[in-house]
C-alpha positions, -999 to 999 in steps of 0.1 A, spaced: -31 -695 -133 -45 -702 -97 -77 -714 -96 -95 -722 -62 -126 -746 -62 -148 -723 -63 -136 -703 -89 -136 -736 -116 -161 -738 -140 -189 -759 -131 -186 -783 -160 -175 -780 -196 -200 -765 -209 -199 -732 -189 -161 -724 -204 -167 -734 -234 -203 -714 -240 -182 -681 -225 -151 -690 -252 -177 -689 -281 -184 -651 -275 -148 -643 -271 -126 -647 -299 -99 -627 -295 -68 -635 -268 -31 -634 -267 -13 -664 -283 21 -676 -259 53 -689 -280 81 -705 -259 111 -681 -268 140 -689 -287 171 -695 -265 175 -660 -246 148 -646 -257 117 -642 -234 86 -658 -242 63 -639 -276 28 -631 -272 7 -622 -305 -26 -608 -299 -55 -623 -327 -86 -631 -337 -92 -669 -339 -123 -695 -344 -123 -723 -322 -141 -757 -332 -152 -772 -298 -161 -804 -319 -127 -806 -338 -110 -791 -302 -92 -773 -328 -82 -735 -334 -80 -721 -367 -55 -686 -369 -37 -670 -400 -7 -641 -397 13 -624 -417 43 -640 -429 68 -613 -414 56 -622 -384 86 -625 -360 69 -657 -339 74 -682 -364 108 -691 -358 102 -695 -321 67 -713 -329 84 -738 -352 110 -743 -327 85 -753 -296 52 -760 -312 37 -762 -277 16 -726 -269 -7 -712 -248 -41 -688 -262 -51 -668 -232 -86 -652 -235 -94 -632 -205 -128 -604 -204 -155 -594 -182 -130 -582 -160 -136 -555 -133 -119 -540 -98 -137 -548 -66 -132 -519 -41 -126 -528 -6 -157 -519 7 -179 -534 -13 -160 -572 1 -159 -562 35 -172 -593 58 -201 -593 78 -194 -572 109 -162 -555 102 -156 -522 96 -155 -513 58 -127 -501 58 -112 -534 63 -122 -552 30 -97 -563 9 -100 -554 -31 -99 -576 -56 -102 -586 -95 -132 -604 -108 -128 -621 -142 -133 -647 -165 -105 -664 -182 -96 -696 -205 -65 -706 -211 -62 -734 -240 -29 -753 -241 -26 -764 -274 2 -775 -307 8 -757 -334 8 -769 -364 20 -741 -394 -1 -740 -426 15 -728 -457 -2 -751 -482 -22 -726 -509 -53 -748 -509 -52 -752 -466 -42 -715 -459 -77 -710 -483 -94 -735 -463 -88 -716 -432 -94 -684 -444 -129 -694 -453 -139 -715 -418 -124 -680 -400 -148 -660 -426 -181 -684 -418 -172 -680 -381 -168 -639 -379 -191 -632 -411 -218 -658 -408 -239 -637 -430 -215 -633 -457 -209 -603 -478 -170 -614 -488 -158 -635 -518 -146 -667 -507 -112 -675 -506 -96 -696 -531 -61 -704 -538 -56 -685 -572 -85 -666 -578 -96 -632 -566 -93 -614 -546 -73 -634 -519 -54 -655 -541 -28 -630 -548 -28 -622 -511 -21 -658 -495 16 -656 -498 16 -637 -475 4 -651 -443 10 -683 -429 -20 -704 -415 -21 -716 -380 -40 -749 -367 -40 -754 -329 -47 -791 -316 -61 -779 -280 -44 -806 -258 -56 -790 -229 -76 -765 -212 -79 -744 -175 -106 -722 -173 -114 -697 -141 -150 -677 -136 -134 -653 -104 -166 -638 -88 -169 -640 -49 -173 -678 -50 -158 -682 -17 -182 -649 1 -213 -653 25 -242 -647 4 -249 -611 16 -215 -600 8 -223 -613 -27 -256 -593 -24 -240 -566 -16 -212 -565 -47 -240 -575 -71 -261 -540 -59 -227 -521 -63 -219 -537 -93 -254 -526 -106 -251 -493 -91 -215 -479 -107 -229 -493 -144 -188 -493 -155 -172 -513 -184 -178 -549 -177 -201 -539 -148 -230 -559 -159 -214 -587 -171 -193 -594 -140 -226 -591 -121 -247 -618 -144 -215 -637 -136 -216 -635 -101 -255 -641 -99 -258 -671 -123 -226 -691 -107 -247 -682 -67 -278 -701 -81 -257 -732 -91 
């Protein structure tokens, strides 16, 4: 992933407050030998204190043979994504017609080893961190290695813990524009009111007054 200077976060903080809203992304597995790279999409919690990643799946799964192969992956989390018409980034003084579109989006990408999970007791232990980060407010039996109503189920997935070894992070909203064509997207932005619209915009306006 390119990321210009003015596209990086500002500091830690600013990825890692973004990744706590998004928990979902695309996990990357080295293929095995001929075989082009896996990508699993999943739900995950992340532990910025323990820079560890907490996953389960189901044991048929066809990614653990590659994962246990190469234990080094990639989670990609991208969102807040949206197309920039060519208008809207034309520079000051030139026709409109002559701006170039674009993508805006945010995007972390954690590079991280994998470390399988197949332990009754662990695979429990992750169940119930993933189940206090998606239902803080409860409402579902904890999980346990032999009593209901998980316990019967745990044979059947295989636990994932992710040591994040290393992480790129990219916030891609007119960084590099004079201010009034950055005016002028955050108007259009606010105008169309599309998927993602007013996201990308609070993006674009927070990372101008910083």
């Amino acid at each position: 992933m390119l990321i210009h200077p003015w596209d990086a976060p500002h500091d830690d903080t600013e990825w890692q407050t973004w990744l706590a809203a998004h928990d979902f992304g695309q996990l990357a597995v080295n293929g095995l030998p001929g075989e082009p790279p896996a990508v699993q999409p999943l739900h995950f919690a992340y532990a910025a204190d323990r820079a560890e990643i907490v996953a389960h799946l189901a044991r048929p799964n066809p990614l653990w043979a590659a994962l246990e192969a190469d234990p080094q992956v990639l989670l990609s989390v991208v969102d807040d994504y949206v197309y920039v018409p060519g208008p809207w980034q034309a520079a000051p003084g030139t026709p409109a017609e002559h701006g170039v579109p674009t993508s805006f989006y945010a995007a972390v990408q954690l590079r991280c080893t994998a470390q399988v999970v197949d332990d009754p007791a662990k695979k429990a232990d992750l169940l119930n961190r993933q189940l206090g980060h998606f239902q803080p407010a409860g409402g579902s039996a904890p999980a346990t290695p032999d009593g209901p109503p998980y316990g019967r189920m745990l044979p059947g997935i295989r636990g994932l813990r992710l040591e994040v070894t290393g992480v790129r992070a990219k916030f891609k909203y007119a960084g590099q524009k004079p201010a009034e064509v950055q005016e002028r997207i955050a108007g259009a932005l606010a105008r169309r009111r599309g998927p993602r619209d007013g996201t990308a915009r609070e993006h674009l306006v927070r990372r101008r007054g910083s």
